[in-house]
PDB file of N, CA, C and O in Angstrom:
ATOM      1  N   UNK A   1       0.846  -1.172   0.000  1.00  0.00           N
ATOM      2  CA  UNK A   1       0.000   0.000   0.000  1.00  0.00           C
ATOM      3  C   UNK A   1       0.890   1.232   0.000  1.00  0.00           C
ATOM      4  O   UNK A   1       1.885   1.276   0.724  1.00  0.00           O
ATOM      5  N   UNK A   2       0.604   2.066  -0.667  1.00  0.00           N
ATOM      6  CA  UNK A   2       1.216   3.056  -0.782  1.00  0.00           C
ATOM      7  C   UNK A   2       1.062   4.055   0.582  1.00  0.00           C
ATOM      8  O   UNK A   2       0.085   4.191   1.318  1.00  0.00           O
ATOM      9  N   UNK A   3       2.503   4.754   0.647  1.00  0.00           N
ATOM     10  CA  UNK A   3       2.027   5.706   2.048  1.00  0.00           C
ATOM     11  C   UNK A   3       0.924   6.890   1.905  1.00  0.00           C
ATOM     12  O   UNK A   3       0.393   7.384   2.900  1.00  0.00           O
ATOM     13  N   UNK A   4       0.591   7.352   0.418  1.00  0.00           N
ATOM     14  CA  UNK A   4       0.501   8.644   0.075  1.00  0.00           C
ATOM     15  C   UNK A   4      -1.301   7.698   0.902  1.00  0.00           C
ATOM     16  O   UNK A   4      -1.941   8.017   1.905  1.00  0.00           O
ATOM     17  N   UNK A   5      -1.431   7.046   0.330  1.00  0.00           N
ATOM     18  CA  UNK A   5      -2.851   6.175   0.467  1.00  0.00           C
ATOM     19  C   UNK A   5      -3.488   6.241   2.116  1.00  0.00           C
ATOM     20  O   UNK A   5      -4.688   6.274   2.389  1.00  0.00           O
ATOM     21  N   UNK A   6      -2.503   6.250   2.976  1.00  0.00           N
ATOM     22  CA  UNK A   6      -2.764   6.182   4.314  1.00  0.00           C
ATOM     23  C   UNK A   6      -2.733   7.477   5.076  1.00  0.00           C
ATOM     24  O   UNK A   6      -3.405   7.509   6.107  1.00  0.00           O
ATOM     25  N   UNK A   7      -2.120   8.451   4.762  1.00  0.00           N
ATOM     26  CA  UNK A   7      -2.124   9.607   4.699  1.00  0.00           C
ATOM     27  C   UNK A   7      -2.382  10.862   4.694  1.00  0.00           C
ATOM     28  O   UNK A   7      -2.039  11.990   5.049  1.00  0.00           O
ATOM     29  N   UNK A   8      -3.526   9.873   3.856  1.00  0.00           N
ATOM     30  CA  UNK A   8      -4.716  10.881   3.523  1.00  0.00           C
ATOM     31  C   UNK A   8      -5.600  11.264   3.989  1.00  0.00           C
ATOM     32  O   UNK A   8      -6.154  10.413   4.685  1.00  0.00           O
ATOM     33  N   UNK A   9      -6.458  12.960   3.951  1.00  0.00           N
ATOM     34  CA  UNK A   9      -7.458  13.136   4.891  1.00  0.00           C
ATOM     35  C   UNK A   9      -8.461  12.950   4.449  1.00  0.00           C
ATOM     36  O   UNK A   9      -8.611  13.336   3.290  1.00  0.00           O
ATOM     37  N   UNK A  10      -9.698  12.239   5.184  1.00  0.00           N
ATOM     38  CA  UNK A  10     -11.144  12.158   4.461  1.00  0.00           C
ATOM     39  C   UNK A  10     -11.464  13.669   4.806  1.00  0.00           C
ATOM     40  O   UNK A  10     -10.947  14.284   5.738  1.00  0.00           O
ATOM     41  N   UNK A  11     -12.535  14.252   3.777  1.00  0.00           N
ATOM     42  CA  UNK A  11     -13.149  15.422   4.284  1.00  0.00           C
ATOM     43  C   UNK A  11     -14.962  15.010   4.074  1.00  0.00           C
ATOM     44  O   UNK A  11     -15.567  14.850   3.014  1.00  0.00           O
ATOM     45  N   UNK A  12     -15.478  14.927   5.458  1.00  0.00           N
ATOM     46  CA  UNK A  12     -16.755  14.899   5.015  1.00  0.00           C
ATOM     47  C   UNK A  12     -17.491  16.079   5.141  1.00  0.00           C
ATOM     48  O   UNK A  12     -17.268  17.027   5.895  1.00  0.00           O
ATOM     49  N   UNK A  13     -18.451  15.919   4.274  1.00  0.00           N
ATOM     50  CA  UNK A  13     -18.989  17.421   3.599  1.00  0.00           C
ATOM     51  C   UNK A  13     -20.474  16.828   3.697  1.00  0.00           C
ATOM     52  O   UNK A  13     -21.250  17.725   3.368  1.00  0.00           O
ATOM     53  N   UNK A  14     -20.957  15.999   3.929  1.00  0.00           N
ATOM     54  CA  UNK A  14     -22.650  15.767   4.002  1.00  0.00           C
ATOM     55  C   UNK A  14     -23.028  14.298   4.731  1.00  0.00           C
ATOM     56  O   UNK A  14     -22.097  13.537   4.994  1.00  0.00           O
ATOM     57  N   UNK A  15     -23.932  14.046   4.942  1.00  0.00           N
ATOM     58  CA  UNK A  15     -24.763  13.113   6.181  1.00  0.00           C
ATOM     59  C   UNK A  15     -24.265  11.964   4.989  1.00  0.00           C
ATOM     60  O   UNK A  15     -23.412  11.147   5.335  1.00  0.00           O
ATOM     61  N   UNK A  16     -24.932  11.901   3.265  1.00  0.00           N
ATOM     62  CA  UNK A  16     -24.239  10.879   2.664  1.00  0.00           C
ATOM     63  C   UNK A  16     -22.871  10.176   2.902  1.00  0.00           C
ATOM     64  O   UNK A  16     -22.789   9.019   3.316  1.00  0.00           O
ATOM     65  N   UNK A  17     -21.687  11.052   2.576  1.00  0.00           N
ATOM     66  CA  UNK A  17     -20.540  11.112   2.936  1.00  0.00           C
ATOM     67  C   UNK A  17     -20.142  10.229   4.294  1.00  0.00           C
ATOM     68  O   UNK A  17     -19.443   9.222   4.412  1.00  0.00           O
ATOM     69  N   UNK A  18     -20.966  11.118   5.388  1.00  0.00           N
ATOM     70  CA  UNK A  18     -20.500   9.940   6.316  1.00  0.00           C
ATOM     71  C   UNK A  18     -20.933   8.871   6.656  1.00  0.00           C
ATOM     72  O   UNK A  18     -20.323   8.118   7.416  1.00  0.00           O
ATOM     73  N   UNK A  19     -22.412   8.547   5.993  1.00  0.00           N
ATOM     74  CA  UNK A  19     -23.166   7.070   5.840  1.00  0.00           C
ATOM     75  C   UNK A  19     -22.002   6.305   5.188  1.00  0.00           C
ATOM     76  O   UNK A  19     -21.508   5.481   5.958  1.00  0.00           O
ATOM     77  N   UNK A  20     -21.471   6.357   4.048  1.00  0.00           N
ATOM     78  CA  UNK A  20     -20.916   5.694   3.309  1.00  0.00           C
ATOM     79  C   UNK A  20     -19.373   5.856   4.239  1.00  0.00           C
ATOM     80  O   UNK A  20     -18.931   4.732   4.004  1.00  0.00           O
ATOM     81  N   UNK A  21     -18.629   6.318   4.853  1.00  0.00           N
ATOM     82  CA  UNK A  21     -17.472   5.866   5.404  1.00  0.00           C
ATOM     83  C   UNK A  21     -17.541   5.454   6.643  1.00  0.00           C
ATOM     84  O   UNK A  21     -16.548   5.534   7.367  1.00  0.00           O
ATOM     85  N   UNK A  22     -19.093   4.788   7.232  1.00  0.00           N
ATOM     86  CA  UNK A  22     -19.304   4.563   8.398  1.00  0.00           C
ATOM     87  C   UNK A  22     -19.490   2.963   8.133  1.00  0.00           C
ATOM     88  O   UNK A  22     -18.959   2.130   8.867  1.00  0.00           O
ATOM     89  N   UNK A  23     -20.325   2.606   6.969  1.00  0.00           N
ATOM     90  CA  UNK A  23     -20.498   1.441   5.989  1.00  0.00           C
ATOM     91  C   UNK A  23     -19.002   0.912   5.596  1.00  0.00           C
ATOM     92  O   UNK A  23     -18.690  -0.114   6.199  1.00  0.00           O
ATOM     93  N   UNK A  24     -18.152   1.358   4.815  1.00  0.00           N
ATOM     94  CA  UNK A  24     -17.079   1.180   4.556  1.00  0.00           C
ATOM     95  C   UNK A  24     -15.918   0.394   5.658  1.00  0.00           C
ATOM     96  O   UNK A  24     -15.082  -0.494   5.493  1.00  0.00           O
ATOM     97  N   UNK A  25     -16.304   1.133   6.712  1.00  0.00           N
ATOM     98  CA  UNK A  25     -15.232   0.395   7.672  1.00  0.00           C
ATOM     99  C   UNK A  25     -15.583  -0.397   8.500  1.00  0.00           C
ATOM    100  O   UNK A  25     -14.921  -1.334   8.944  1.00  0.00           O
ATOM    101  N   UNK A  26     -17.442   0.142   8.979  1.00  0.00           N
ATOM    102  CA  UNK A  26     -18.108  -1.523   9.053  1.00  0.00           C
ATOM    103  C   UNK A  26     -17.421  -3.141   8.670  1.00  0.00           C
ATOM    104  O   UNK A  26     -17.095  -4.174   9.254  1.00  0.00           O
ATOM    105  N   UNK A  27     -17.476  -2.354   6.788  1.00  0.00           N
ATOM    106  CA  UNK A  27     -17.710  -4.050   6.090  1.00  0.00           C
ATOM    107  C   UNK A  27     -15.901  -4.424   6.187  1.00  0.00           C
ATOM    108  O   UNK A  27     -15.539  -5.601   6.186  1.00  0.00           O
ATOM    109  N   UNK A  28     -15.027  -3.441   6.254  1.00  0.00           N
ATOM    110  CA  UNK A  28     -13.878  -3.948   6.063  1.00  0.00           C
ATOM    111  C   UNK A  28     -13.267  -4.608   8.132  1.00  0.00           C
ATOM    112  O   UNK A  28     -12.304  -5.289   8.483  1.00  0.00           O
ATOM    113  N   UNK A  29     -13.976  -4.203   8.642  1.00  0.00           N
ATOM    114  CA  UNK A  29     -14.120  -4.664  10.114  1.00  0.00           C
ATOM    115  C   UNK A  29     -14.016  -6.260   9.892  1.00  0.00           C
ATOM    116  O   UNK A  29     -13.087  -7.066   9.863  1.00  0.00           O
ATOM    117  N   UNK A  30     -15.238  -6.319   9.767  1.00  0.00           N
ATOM    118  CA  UNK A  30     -15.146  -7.639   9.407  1.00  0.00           C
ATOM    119  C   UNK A  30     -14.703  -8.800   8.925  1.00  0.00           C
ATOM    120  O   UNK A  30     -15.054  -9.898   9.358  1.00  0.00           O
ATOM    121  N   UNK A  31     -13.414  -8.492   7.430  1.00  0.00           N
ATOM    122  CA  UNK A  31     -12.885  -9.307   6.578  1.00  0.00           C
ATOM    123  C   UNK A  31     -11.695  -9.738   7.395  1.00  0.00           C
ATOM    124  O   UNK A  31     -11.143  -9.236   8.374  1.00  0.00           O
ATOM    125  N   UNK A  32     -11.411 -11.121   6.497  1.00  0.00           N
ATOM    126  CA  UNK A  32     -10.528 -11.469   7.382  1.00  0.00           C
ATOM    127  C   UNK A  32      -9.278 -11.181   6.752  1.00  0.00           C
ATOM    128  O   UNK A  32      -9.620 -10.857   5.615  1.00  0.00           O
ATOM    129  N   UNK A  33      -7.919 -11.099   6.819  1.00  0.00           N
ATOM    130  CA  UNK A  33      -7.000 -10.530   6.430  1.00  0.00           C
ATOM    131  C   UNK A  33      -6.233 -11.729   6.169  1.00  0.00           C
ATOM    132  O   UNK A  33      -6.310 -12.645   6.988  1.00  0.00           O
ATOM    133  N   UNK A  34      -5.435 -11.863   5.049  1.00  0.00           N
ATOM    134  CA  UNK A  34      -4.055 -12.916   4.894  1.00  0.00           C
ATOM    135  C   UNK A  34      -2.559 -12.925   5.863  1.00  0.00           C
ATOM    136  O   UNK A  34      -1.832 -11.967   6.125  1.00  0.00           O
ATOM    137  N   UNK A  35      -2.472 -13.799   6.110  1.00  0.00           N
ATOM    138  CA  UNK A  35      -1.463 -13.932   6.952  1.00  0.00           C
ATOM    139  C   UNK A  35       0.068 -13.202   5.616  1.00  0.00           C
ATOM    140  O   UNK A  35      -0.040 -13.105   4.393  1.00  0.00           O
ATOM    141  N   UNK A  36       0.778 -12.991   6.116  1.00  0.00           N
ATOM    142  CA  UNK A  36       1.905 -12.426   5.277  1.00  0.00           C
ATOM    143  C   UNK A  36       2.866 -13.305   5.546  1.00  0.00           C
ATOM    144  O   UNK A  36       3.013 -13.713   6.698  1.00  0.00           O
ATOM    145  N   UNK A  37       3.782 -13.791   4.367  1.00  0.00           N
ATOM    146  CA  UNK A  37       4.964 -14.516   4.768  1.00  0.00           C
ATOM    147  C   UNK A  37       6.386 -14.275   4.166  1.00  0.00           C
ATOM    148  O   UNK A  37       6.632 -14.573   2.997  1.00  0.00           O
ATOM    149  N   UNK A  38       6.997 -13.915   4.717  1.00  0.00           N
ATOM    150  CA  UNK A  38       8.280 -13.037   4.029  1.00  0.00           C
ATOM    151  C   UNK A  38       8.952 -13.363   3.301  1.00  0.00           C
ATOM    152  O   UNK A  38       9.773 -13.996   3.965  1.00  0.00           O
ATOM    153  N   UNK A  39       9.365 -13.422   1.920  1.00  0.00           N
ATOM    154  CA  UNK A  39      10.361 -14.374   1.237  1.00  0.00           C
ATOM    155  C   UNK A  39      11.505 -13.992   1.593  1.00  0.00           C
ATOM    156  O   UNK A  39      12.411 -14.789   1.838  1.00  0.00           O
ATOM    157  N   UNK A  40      11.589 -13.106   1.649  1.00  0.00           N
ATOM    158  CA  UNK A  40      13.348 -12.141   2.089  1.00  0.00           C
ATOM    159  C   UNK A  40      13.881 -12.388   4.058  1.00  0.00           C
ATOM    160  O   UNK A  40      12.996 -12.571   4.894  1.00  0.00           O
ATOM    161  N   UNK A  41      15.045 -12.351   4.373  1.00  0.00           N
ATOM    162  CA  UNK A  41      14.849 -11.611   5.510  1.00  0.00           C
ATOM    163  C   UNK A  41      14.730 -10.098   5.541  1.00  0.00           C
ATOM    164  O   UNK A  41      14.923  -9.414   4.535  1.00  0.00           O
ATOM    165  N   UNK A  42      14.476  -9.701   6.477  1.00  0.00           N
ATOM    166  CA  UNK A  42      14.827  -8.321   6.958  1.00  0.00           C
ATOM    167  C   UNK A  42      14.736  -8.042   8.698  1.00  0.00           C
ATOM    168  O   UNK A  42      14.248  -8.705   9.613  1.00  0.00           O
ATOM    169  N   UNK A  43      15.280  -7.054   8.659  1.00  0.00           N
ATOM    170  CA  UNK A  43      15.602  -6.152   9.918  1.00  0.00           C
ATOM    171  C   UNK A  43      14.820  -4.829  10.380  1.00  0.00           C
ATOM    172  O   UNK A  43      14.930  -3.875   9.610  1.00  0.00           O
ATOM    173  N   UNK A  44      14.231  -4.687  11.260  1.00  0.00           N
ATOM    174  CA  UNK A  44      14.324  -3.326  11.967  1.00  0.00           C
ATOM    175  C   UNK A  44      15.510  -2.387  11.787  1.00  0.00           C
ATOM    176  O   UNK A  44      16.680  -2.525  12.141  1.00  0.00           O
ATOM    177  N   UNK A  45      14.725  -1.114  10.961  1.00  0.00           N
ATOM    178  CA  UNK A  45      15.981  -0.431  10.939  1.00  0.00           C
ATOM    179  C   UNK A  45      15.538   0.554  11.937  1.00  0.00           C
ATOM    180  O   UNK A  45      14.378   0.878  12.194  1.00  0.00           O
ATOM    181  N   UNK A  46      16.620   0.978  12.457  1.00  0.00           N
ATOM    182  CA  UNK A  46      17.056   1.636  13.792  1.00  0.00           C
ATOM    183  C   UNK A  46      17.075   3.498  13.501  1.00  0.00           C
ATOM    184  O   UNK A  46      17.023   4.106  12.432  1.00  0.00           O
ATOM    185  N   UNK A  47      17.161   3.961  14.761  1.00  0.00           N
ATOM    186  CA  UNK A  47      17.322   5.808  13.981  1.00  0.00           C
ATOM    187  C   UNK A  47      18.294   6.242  13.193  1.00  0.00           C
ATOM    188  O   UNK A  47      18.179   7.087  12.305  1.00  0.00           O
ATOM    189  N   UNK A  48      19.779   5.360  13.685  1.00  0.00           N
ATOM    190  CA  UNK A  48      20.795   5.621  13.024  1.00  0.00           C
ATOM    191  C   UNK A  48      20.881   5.093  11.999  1.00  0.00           C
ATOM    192  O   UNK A  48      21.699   5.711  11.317  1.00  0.00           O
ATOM    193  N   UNK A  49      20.423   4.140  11.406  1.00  0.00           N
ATOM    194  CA  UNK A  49      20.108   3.158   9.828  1.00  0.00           C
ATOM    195  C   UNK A  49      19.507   4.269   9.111  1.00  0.00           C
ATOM    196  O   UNK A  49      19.929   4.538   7.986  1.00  0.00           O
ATOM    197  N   UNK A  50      18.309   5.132   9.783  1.00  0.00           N
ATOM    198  CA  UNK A  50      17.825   5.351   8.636  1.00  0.00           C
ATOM    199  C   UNK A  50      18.661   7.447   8.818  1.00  0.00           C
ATOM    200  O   UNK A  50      18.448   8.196   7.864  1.00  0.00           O
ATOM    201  N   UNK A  51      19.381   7.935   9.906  1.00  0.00           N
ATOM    202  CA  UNK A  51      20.158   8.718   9.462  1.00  0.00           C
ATOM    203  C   UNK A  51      20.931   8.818   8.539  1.00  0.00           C
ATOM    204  O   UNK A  51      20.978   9.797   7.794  1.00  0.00           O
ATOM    205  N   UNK A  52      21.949   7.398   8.426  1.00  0.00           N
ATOM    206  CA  UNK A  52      23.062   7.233   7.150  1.00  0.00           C
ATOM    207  C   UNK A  52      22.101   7.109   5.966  1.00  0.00           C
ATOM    208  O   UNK A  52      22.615   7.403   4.887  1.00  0.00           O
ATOM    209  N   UNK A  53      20.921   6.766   5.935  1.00  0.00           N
ATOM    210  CA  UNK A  53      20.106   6.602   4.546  1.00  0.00           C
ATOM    211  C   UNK A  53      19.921   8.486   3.750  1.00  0.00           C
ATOM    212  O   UNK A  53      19.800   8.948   2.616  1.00  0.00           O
ATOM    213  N   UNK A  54      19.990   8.969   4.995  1.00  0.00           N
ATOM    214  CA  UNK A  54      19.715  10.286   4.392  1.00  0.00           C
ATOM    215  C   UNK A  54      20.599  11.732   4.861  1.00  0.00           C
ATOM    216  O   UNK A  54      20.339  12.814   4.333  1.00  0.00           O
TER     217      UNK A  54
END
C-alpha cells in the first residue's frame, strides 16, 4: 500500500458522505485478512540506519 494512500485526509462534507465511510469500515471490520509470509529476511531499521540513509 502506498504511504501517500494512508495519509490521507477524508473530508466529510454531508450526512451521505459519512453514511458511506461509516459502511465502509463496518464491512472492512469484518474481513478477514491474509497472513503475510516473508520471502526475504529483513531487519528493523534503527534511527541511526535510517540517518546514514539520508
Amino acid at each position: 500500500m502506498a504511504t501517500k494512500s494512508i495519509l490521507k485526509n477524508i473530508v466529510i462534507k454531508n450526512k451521505k458522505s459519512c453514511c458511506s465511510l461509516i459502511n465502509a469500515l463496518e464491512t472492512a471490520k469484518g474481513k478477514i485478512r491474509k497472513e503475510v509470509v516473508f520471502s526475504r529476511d529483513y531487519r528493523t531499521a534503527t534511527e541511526d540506519d535510517i540517518d546514514k540513509i539520508f
